[in-house]
PDB file of N, CA, C and O in Angstrom, chain B, residues numbered from 101:
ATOM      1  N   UNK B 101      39.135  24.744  62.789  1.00  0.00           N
ATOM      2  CA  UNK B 101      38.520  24.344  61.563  1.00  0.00           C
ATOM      3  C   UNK B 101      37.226  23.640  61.904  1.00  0.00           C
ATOM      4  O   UNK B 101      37.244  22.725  62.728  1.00  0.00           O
ATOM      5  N   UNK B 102      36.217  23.978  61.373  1.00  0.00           N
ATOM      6  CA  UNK B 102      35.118  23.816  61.375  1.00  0.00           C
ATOM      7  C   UNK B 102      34.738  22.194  59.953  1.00  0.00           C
ATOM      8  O   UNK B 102      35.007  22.673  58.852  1.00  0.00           O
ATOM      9  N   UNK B 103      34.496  21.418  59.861  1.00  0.00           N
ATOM     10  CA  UNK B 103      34.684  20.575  58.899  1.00  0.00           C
ATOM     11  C   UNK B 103      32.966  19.496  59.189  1.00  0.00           C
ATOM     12  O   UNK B 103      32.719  18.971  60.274  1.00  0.00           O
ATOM     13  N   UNK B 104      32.341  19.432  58.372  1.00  0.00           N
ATOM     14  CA  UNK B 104      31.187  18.584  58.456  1.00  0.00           C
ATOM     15  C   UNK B 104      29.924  19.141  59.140  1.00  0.00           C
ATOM     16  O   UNK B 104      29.083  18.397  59.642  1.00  0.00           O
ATOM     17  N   UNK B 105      29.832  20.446  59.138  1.00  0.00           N
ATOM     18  CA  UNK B 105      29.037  21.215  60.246  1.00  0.00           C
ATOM     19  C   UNK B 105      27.578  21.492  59.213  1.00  0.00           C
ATOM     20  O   UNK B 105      27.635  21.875  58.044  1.00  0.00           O
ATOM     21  N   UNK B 106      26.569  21.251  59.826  1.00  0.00           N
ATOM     22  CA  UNK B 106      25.303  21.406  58.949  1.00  0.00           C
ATOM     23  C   UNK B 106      25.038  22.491  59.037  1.00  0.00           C
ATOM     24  O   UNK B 106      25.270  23.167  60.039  1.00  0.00           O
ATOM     25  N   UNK B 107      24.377  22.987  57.784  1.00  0.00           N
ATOM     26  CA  UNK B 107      24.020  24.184  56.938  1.00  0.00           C
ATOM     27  C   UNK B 107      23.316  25.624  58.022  1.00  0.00           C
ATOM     28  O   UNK B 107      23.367  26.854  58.009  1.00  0.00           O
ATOM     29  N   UNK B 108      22.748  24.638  58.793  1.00  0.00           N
ATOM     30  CA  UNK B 108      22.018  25.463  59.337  1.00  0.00           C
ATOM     31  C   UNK B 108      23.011  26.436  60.522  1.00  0.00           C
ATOM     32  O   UNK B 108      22.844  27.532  61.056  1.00  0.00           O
ATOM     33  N   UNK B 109      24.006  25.467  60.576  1.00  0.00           N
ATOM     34  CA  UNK B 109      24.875  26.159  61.725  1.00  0.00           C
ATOM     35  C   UNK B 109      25.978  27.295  61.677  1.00  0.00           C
ATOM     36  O   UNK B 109      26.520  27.870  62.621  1.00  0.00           O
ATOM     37  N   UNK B 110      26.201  27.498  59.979  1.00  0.00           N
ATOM     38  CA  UNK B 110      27.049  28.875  59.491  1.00  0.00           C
ATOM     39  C   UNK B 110      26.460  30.367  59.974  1.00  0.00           C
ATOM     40  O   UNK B 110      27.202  31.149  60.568  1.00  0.00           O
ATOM     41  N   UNK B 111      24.996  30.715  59.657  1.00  0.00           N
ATOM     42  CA  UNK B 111      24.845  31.599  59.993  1.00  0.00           C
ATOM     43  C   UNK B 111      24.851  32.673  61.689  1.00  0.00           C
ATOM     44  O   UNK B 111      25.269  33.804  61.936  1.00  0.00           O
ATOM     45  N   UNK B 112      24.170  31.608  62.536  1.00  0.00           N
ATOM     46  CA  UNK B 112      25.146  31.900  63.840  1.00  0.00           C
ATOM     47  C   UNK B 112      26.860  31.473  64.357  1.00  0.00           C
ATOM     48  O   UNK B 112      27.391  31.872  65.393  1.00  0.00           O
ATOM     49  N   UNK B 113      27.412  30.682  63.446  1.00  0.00           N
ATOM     50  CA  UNK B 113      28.813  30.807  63.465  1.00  0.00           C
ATOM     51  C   UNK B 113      29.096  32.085  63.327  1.00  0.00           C
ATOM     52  O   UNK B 113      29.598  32.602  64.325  1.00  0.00           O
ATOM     53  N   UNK B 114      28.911  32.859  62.276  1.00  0.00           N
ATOM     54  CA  UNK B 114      29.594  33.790  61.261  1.00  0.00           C
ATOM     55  C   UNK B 114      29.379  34.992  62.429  1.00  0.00           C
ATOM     56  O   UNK B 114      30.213  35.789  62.859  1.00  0.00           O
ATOM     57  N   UNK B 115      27.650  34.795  62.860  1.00  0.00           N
ATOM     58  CA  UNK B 115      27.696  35.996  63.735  1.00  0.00           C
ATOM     59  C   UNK B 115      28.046  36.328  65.131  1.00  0.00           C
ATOM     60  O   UNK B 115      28.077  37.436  65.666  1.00  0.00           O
ATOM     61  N   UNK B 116      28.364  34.889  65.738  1.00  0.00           N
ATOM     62  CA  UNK B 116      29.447  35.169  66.866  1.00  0.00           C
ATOM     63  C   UNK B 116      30.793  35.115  66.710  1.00  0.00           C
ATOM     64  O   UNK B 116      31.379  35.471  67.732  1.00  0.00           O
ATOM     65  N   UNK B 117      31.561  34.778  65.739  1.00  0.00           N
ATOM     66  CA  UNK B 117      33.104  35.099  65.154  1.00  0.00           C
ATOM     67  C   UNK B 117      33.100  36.761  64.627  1.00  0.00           C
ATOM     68  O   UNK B 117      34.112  37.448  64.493  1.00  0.00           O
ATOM     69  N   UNK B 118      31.381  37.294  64.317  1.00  0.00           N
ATOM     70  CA  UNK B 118      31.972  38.835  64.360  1.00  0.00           C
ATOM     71  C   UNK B 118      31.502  39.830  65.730  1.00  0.00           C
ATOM     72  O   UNK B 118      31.872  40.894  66.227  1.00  0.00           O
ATOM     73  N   UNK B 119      30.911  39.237  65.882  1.00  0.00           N
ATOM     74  CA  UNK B 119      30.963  39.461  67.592  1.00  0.00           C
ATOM     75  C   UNK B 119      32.164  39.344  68.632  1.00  0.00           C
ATOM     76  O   UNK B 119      32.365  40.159  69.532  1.00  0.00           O
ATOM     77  N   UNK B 120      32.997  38.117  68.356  1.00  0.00           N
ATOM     78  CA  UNK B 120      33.833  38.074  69.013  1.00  0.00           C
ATOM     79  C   UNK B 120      34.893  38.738  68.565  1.00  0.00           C
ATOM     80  O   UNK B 120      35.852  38.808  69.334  1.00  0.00           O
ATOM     81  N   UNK B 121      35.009  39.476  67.045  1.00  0.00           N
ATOM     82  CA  UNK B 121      35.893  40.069  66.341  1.00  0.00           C
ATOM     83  C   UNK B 121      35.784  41.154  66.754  1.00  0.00           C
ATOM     84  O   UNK B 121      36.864  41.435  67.274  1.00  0.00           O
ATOM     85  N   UNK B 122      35.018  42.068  66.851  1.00  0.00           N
ATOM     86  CA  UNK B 122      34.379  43.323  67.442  1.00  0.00           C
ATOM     87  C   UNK B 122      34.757  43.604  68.924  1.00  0.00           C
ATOM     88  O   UNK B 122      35.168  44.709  69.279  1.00  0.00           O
ATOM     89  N   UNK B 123      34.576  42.392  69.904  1.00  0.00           N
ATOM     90  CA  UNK B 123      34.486  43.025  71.109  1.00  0.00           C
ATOM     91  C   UNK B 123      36.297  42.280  71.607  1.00  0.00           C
ATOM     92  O   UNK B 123      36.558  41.927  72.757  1.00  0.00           O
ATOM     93  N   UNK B 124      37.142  42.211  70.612  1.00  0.00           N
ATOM     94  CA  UNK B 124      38.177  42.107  71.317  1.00  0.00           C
ATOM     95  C   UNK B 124      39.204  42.673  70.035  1.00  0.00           C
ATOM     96  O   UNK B 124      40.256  42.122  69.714  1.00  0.00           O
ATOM     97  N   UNK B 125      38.618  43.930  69.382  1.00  0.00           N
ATOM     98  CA  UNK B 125      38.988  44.358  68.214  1.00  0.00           C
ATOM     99  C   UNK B 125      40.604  45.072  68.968  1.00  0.00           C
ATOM    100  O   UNK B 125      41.536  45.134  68.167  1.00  0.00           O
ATOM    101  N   UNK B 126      40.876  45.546  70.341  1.00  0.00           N
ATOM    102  CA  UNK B 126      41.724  46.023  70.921  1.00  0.00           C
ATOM    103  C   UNK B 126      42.809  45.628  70.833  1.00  0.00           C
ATOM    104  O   UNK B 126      43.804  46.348  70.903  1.00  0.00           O
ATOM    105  N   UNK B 127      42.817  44.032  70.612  1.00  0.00           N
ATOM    106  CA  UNK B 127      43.976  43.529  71.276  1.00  0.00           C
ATOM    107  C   UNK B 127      43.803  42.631  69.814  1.00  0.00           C
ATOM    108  O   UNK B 127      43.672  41.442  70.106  1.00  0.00           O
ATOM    109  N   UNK B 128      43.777  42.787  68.796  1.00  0.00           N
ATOM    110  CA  UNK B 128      44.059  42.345  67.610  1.00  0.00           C
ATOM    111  C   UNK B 128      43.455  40.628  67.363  1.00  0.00           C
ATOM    112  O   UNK B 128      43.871  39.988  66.398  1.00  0.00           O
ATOM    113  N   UNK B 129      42.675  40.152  68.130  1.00  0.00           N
ATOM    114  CA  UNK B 129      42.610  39.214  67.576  1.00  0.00           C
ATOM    115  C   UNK B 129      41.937  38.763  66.187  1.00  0.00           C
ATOM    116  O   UNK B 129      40.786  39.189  66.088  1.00  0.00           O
ATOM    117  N   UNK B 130      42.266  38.195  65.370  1.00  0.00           N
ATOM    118  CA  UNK B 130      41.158  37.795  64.330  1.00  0.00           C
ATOM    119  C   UNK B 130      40.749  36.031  64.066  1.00  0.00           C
ATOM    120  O   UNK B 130      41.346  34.959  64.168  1.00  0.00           O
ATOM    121  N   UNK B 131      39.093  36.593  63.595  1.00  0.00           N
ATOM    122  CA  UNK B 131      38.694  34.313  63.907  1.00  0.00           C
ATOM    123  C   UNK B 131      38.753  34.907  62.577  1.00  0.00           C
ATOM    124  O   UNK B 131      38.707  36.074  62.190  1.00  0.00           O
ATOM    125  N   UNK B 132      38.879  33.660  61.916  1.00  0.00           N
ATOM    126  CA  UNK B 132      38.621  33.047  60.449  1.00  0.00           C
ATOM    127  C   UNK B 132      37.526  32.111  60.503  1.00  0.00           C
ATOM    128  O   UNK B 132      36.895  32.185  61.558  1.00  0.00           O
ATOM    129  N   UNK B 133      37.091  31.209  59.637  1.00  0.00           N
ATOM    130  CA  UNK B 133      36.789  29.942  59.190  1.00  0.00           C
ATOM    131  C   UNK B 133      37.736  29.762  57.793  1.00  0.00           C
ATOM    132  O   UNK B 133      38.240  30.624  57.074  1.00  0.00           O
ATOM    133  N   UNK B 134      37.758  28.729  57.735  1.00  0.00           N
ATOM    134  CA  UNK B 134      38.934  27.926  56.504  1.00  0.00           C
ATOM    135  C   UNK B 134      37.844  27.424  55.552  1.00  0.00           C
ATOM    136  O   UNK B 134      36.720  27.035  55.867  1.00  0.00           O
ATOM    137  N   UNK B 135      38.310  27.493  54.494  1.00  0.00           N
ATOM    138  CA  UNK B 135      37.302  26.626  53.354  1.00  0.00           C
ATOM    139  C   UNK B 135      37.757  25.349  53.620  1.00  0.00           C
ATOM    140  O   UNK B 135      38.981  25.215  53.654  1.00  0.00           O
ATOM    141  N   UNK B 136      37.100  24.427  53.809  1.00  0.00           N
ATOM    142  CA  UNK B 136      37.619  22.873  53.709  1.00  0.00           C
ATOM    143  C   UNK B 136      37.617  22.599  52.223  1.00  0.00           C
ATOM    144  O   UNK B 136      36.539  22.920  51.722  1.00  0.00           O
ATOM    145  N   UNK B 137      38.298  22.215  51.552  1.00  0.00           N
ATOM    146  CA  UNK B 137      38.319  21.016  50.242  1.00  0.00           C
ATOM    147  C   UNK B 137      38.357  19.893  50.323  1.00  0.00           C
ATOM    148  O   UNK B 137      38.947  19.358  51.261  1.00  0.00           O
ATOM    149  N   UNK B 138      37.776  19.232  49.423  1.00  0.00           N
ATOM    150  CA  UNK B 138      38.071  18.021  49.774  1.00  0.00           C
ATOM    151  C   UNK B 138      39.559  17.101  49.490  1.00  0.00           C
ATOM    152  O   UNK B 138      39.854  16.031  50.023  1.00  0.00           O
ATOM    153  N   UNK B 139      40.111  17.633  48.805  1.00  0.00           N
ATOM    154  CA  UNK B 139      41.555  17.412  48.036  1.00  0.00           C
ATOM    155  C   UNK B 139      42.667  17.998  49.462  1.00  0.00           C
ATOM    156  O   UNK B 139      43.742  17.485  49.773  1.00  0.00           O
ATOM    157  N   UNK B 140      42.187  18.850  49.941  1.00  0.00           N
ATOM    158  CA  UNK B 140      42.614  19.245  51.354  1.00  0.00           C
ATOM    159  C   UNK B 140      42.928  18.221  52.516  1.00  0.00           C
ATOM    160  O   UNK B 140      44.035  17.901  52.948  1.00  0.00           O
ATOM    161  N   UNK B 141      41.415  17.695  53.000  1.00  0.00           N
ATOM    162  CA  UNK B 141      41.369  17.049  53.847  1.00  0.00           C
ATOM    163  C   UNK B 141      42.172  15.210  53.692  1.00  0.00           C
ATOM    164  O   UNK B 141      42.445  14.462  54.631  1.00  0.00           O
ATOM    165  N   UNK B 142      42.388  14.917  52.034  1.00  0.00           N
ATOM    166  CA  UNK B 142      42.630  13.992  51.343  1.00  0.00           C
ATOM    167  C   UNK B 142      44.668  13.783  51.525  1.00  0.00           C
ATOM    168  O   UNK B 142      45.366  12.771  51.590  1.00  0.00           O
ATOM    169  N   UNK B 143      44.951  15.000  51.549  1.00  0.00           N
ATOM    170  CA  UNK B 143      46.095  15.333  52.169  1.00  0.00           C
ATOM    171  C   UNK B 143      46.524  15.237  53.396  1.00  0.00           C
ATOM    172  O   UNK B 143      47.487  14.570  53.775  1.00  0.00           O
ATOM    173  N   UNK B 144      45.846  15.877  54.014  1.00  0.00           N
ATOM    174  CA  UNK B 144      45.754  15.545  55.686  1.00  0.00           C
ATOM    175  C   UNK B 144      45.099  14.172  56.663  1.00  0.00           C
ATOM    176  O   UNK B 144      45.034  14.024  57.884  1.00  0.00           O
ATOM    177  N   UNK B 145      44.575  13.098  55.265  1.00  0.00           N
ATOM    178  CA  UNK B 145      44.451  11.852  56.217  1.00  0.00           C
ATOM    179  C   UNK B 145      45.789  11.356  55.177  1.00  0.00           C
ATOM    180  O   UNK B 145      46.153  10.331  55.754  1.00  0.00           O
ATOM    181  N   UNK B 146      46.440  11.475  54.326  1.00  0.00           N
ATOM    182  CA  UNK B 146      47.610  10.737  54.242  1.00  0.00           C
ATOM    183  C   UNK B 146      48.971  11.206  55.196  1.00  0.00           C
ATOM    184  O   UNK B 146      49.938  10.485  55.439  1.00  0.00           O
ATOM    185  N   UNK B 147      48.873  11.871  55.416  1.00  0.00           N
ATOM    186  CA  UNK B 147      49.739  12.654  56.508  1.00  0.00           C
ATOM    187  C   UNK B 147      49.616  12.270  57.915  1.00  0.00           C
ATOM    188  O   UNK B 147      50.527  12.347  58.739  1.00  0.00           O
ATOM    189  N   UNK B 148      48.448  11.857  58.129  1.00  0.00           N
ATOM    190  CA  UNK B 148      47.980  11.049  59.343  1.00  0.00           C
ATOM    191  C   UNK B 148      48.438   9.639  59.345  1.00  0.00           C
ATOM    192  O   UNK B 148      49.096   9.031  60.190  1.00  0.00           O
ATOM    193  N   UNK B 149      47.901   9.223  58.113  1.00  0.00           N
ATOM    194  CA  UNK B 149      48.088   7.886  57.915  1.00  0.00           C
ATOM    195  C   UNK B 149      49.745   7.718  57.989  1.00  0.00           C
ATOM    196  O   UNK B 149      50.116   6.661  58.499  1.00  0.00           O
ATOM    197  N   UNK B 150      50.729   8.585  57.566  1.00  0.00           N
ATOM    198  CA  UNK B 150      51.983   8.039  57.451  1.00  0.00           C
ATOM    199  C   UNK B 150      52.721   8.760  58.987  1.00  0.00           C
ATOM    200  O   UNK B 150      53.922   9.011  59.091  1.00  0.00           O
ATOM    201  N   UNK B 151      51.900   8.950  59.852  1.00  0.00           N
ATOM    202  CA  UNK B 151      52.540   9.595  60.987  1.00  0.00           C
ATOM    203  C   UNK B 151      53.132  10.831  61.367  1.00  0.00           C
ATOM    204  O   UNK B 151      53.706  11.227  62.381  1.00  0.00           O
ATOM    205  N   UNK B 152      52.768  11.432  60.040  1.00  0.00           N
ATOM    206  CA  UNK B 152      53.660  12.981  60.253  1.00  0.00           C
ATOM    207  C   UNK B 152      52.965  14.070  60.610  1.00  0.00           C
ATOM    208  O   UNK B 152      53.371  15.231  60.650  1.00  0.00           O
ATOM    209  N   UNK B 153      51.587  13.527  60.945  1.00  0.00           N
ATOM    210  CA  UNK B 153      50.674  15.011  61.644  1.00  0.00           C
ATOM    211  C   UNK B 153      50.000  14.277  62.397  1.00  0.00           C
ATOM    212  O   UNK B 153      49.189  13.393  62.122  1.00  0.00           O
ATOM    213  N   UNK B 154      50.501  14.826  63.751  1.00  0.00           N
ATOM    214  CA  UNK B 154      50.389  14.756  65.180  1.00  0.00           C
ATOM    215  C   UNK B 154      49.446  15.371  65.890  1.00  0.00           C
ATOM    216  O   UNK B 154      50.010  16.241  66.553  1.00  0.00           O
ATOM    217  N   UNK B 155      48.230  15.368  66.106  1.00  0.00           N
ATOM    218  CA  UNK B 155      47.749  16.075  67.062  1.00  0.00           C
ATOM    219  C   UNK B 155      48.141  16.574  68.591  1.00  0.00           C
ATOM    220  O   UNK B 155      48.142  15.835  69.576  1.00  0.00           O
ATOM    221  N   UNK B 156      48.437  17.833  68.583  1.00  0.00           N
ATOM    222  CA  UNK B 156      48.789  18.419  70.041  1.00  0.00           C
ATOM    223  C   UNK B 156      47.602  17.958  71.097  1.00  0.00           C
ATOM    224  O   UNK B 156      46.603  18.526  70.657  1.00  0.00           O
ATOM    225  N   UNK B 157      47.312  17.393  71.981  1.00  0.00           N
ATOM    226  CA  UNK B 157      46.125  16.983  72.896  1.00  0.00           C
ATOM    227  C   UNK B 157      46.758  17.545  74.287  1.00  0.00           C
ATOM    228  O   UNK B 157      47.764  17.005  74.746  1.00  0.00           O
ATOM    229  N   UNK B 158      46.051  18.804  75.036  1.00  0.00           N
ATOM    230  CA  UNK B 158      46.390  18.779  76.274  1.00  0.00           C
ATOM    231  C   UNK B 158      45.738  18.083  76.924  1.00  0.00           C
ATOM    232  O   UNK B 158      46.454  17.321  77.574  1.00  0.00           O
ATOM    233  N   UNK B 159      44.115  17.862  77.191  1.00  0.00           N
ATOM    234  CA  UNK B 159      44.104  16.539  78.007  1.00  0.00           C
ATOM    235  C   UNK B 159      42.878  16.293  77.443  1.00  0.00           C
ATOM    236  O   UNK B 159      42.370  16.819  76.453  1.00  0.00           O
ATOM    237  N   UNK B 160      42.297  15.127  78.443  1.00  0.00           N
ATOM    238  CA  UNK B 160      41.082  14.593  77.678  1.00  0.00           C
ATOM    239  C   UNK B 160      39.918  14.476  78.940  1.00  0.00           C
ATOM    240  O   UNK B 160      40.341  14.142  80.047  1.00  0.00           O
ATOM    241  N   UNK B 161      38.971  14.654  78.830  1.00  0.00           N
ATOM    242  CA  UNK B 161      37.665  14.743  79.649  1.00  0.00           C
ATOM    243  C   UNK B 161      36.851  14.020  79.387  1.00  0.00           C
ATOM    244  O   UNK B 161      36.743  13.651  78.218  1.00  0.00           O
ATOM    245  N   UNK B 162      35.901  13.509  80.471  1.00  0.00           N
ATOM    246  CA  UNK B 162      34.719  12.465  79.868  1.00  0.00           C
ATOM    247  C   UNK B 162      33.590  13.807  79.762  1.00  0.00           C
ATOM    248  O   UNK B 162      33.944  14.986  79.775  1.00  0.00           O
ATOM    249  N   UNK B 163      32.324  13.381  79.668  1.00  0.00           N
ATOM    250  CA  UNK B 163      31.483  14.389  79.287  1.00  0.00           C
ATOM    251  C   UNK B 163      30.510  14.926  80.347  1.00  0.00           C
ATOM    252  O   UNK B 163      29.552  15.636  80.040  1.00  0.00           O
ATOM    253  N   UNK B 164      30.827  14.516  81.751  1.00  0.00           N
ATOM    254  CA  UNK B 164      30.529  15.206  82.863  1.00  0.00           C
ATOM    255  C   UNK B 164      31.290  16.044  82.950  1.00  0.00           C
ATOM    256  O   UNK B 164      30.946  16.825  83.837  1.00  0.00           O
ATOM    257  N   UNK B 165      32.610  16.444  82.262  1.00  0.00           N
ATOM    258  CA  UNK B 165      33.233  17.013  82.737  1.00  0.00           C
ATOM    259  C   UNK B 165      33.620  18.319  81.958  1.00  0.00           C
ATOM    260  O   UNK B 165      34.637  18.868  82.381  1.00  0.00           O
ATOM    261  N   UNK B 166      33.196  18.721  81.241  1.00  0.00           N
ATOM    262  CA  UNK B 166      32.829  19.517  80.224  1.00  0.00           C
ATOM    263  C   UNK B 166      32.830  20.701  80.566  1.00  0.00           C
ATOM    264  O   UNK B 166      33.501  21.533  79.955  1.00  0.00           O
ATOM    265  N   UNK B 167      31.942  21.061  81.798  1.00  0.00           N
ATOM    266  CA  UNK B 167      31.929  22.406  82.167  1.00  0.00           C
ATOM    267  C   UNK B 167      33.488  22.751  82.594  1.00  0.00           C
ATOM    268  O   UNK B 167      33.842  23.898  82.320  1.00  0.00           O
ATOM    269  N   UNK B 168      34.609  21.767  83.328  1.00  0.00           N
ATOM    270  CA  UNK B 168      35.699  22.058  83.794  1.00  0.00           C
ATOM    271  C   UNK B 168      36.767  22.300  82.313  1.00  0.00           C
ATOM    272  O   UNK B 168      37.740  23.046  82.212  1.00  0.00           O
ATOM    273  N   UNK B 169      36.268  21.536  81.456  1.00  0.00           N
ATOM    274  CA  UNK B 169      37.172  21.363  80.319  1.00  0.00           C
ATOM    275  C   UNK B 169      36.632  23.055  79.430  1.00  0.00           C
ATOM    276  O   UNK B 169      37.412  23.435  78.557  1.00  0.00           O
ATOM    277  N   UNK B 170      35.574  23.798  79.652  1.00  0.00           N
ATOM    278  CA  UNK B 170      35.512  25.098  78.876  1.00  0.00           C
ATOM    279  C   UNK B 170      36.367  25.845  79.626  1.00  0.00           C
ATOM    280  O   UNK B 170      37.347  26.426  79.161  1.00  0.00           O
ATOM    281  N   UNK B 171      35.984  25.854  80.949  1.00  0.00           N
ATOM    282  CA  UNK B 171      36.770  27.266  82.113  1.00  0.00           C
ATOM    283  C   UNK B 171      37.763  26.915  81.646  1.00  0.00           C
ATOM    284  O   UNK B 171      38.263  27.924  81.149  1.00  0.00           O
ATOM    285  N   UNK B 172      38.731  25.640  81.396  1.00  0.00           N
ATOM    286  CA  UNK B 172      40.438  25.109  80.985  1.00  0.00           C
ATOM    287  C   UNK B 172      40.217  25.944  79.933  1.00  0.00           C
ATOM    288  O   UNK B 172      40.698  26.973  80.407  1.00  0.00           O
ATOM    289  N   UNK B 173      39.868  26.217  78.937  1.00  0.00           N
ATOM    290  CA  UNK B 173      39.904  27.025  77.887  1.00  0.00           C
ATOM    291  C   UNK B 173      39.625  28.201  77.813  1.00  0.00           C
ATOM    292  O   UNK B 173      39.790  28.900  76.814  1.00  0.00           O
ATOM    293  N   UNK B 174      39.228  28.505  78.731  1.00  0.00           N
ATOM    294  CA  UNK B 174      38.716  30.027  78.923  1.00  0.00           C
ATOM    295  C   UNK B 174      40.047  30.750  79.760  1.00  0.00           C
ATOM    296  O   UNK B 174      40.285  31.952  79.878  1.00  0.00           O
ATOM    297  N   UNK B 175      40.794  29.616  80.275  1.00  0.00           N
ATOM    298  CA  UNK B 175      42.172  30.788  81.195  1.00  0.00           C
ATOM    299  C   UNK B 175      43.060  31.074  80.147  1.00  0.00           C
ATOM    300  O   UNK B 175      44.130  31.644  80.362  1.00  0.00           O
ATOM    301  N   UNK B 176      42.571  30.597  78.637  1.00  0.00           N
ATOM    302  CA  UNK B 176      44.035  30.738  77.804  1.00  0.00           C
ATOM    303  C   UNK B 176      45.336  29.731  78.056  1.00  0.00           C
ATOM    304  O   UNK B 176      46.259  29.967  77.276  1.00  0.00           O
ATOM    305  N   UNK B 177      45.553  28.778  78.892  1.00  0.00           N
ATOM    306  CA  UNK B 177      45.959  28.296  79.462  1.00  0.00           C
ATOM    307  C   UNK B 177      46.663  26.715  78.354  1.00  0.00           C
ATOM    308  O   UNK B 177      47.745  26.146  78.211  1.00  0.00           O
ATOM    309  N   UNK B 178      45.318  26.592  77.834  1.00  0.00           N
ATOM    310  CA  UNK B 178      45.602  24.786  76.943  1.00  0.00           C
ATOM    311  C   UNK B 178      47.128  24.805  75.849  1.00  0.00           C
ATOM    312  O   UNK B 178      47.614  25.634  75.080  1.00  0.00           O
ATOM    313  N   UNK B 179      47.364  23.917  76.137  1.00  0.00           N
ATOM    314  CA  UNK B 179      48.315  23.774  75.013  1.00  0.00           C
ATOM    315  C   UNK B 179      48.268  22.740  73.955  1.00  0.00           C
ATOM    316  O   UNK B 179      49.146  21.927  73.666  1.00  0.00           O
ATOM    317  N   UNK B 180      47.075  22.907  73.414  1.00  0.00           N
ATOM    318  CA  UNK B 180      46.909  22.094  72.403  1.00  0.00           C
ATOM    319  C   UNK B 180      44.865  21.886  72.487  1.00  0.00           C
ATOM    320  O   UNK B 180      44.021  22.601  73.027  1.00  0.00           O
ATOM    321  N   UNK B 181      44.762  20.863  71.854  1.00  0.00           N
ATOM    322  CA  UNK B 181      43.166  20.284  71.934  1.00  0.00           C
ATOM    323  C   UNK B 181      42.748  19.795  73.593  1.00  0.00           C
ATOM    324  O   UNK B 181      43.492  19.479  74.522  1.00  0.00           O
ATOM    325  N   UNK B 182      41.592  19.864  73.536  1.00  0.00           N
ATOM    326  CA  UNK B 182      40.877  19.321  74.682  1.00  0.00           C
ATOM    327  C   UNK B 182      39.789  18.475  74.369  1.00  0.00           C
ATOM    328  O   UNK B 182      38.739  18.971  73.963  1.00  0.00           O
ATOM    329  N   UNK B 183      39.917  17.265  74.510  1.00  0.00           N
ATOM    330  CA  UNK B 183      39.281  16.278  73.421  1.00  0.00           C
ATOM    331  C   UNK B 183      38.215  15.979  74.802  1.00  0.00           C
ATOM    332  O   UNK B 183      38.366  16.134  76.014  1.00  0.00           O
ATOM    333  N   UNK B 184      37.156  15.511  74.005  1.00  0.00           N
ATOM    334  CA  UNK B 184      35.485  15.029  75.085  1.00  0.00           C
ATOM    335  C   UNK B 184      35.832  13.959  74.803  1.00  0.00           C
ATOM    336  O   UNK B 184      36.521  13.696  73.818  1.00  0.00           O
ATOM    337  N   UNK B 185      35.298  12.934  75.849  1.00  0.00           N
ATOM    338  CA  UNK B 185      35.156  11.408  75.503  1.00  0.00           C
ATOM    339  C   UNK B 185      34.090  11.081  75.526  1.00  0.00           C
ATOM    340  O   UNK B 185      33.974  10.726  76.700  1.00  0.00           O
ATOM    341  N   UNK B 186      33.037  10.906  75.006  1.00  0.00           N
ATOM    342  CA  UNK B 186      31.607  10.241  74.720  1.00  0.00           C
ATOM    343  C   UNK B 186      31.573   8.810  74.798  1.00  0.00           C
ATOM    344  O   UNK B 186      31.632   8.089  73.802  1.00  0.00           O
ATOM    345  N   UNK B 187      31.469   8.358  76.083  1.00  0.00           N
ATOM    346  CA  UNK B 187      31.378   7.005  76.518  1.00  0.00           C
ATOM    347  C   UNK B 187      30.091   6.383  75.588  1.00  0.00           C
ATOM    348  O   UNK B 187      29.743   5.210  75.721  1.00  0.00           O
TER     349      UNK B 187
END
């Protein structure tokens, strides 16, 4: 989910999610983007707030470390988020 992303940044979203739709059309994958609402997201910080939605985190990286934390994502490998830490 894409959430708070400026205007300018949909149109090359859209065209590498059909790029990436295209060149792995074989093996079925499909990207979306989600409409955010705001009545949505209003749901999902009370759900936070009362403890019942958990973020999965496989690990966490500072921001030298970034290039190691994409290849982690690139083996298919993560089980969950890979959070940056911005000291």
């Amino acid at each position: 989910m894409l959430a708070g992303a400026p205007q300018g940044l949909w149109v090359p979203l859209v065209r590498l999610l059909k790029t990436r739709r295209r060149s792995r059309a074989e093996s079925q994958v499909v990207s979306f983007l989600a409409r955010v609402r705001h009545e949505d997201l209003d749901v999902l910080k009370e759900l936070a707030e009362d403890g019942k939605l958990i973020p999965v985190i496989d690990r966490e990286c500072s921001l030298a470390e970034v290039p190691d934390a994409v290849r982690h994502l690139g083996t298919r490998q993560a089980r969950g988020k890979v959070v940056i830490r911005v000291d």
